[in-house]
C-alpha positions, 0 to 999 in steps of 0.5 A, spaced: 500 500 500 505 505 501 508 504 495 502 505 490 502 512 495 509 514 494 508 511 486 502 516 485 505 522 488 512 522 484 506 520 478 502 527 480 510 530 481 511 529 475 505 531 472 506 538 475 513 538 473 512 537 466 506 541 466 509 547 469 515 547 464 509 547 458 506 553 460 513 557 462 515 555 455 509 558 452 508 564 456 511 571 455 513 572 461 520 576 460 523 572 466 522 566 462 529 562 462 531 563 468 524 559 471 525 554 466 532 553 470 530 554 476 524 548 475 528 543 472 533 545 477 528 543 484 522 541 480 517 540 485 519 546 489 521 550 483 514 548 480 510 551 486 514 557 485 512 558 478 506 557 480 505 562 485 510 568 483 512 567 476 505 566 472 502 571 470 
């Protein structure tokens, strides 16, 4: 049971993480690289970030 938990969270951590990239590829943010490096770097953490501060 614990490993069906920790493999649908890394599944929707994932998700998050290619998601967050997605959108800040295609948006117009002029910060742009910089959260792609800083999501690629600490993704979940950074995708959270992006979520919060860097979307507009």
């Amino acid at each position: 049971m614990a490993d069906m938990t920790y493999n649908l969270l890394g599944l929707l951590v994932l998700i998050l993480w290619i998601f967050a990239i997605v959108d800040c590829a295609k948006s117009n943010n002029p910060n742009k690289v910089v959260w792609i490096i800083v999501i690629l770097l600490v993704p979940l953490l950074g995708s959270i970030l992006y979520f919060l501060f860097g979307r507009k």
